[in-house]
C-alpha positions as CSV (number, residue, x, y, z in Angstrom):
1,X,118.0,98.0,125.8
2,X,118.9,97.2,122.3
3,X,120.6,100.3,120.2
4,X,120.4,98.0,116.8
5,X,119.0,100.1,114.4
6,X,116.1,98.5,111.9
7,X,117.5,98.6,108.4
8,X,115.0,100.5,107.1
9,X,112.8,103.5,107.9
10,X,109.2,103.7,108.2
11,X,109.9,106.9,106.3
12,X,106.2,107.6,106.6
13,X,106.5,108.0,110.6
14,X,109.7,109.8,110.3
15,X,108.3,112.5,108.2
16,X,104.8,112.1,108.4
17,X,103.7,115.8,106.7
18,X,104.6,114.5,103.0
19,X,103.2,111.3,103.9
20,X,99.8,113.2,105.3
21,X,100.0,115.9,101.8
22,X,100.1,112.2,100.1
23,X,97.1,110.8,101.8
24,X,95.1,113.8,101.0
25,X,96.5,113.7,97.4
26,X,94.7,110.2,97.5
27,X,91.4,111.0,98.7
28,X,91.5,113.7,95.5
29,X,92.3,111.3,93.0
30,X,89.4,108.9,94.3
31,X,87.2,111.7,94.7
32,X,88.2,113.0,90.8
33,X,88.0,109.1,89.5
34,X,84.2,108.7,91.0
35,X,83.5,112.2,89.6
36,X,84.6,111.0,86.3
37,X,82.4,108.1,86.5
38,X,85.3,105.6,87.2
39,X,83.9,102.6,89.0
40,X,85.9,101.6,91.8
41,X,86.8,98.2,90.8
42,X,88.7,99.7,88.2
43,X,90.2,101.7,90.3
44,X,91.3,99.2,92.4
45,X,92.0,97.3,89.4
46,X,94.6,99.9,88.8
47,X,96.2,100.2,92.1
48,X,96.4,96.4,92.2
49,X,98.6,95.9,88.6
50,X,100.5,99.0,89.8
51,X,101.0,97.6,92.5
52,X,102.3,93.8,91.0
53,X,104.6,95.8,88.4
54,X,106.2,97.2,91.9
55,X,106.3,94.5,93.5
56,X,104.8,96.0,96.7
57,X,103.5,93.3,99.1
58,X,101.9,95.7,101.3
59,X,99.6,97.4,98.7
60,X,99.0,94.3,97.0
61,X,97.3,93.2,100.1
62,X,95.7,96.0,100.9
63,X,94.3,96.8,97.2
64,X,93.1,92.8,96.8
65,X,91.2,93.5,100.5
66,X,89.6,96.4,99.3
67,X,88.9,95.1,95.5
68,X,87.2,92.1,97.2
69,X,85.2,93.9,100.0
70,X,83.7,96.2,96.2
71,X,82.6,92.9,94.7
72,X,85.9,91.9,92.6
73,X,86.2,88.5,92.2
74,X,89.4,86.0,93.0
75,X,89.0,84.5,89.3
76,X,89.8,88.3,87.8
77,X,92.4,89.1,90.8
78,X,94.3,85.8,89.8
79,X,95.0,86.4,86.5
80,X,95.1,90.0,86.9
81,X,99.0,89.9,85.8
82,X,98.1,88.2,82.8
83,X,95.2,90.4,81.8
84,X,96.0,90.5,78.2
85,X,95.5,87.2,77.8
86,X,92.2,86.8,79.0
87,X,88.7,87.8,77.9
88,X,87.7,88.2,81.7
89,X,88.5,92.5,81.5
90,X,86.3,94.8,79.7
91,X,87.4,97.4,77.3
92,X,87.3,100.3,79.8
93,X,89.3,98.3,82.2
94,X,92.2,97.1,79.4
95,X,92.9,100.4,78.7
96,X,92.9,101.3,81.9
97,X,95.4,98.7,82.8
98,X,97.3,99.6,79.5
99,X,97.9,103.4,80.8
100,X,98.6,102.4,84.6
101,X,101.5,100.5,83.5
102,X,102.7,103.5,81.1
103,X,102.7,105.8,83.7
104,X,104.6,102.8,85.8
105,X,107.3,102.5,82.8
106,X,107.4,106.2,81.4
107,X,110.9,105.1,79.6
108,X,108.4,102.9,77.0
109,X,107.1,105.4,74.9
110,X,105.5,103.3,72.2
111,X,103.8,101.5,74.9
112,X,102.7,105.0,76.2
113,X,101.5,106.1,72.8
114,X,99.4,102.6,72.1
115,X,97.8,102.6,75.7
116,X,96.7,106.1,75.4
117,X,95.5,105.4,71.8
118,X,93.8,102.9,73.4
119,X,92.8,104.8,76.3
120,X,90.9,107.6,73.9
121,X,88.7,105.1,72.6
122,X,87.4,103.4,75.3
123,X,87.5,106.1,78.3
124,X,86.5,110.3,78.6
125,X,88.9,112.5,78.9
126,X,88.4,113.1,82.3
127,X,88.5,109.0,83.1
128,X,92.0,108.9,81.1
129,X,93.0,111.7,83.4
130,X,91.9,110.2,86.6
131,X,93.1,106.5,85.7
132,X,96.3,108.6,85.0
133,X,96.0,109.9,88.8
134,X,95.6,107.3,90.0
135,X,98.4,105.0,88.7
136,X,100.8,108.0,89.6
137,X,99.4,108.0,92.8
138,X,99.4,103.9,93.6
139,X,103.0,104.6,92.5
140,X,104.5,106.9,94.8
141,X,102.2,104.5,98.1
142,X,104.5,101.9,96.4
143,X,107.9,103.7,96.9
144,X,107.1,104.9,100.3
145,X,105.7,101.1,101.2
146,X,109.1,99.4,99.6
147,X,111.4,101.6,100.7
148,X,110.0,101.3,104.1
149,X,109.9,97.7,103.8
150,X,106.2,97.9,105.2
151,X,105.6,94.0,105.9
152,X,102.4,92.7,105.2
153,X,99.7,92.5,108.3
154,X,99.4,89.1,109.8
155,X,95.5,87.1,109.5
């Protein structure tokens, strides 16, 4: 028997009542995005450039599995990183993009003030509040998920 310890912890497993609060915190924000009319390829829009900003390998496949399975398609998912130099996003969805990567880079406020200027004229309050939500949220999955070092599941 081996007493090598992983480098990392699964800190979700070794503490699992935050990680359980967290979950529930999630089904709230999705439950508060679809309320507020959010469709849930923006959503997973969201978690997905979140997610690449992060650099979390485990969320990035789980978010492009789920974004595929609600109708996104590979073209948009491929140049998702590069989104403001396509045509391919709508309005609603730049902004949203815009504000998910403020709340991922808080230090940048001049990009916070242009993305929520943006924000107010292409989303409700309660969209720009949700979107908001949801980028927080997406970000703290992303901590626990690279800290951990949660490997991506095999085919």
């Amino acid at each position: 028997m081996s007493t090598e310890r992983s480098p990392r912890i699964y800190i979700d497993r070794q503490t699992p009542e935050p990680f359980r609060a967290l979950r529930e915190t999630a089904k709230a924000v999705r439950e508060a995005a679809a309320a507020a009319g959010l469709d849930r390829l923006l959503v997973e829009l969201v978690n997905l450039r979140v997610s690449q900003l992060n650099r979390c390998a485990y969320c990035l496949d789980v978010h492009t599995e789920a974004a595929l399975k609600a109708g996104e398609s590979p073209r948009r998912l491929g140049v998702l990183a590069a989104w403001r130099d396509t045509g391919l996003f709508s309005p609603a969805e730049r902004a949203a993009l815009a504000l998910a990567e403020a709340v991922t880079s808080p230090a940048d406020e001049e990009a916070q003030e242009e993305a929520y200027s943006a924000a107010r004229g292409a989303l409700t309050e309660d969209q720009i509040s949700a979107v908001i939500w949801t980028a927080i949220a997406i970000n703290a999955f992303n901590r626990v998920s690279v800290l951990s070092k949660h490997p991506v599941r095999p085919d």
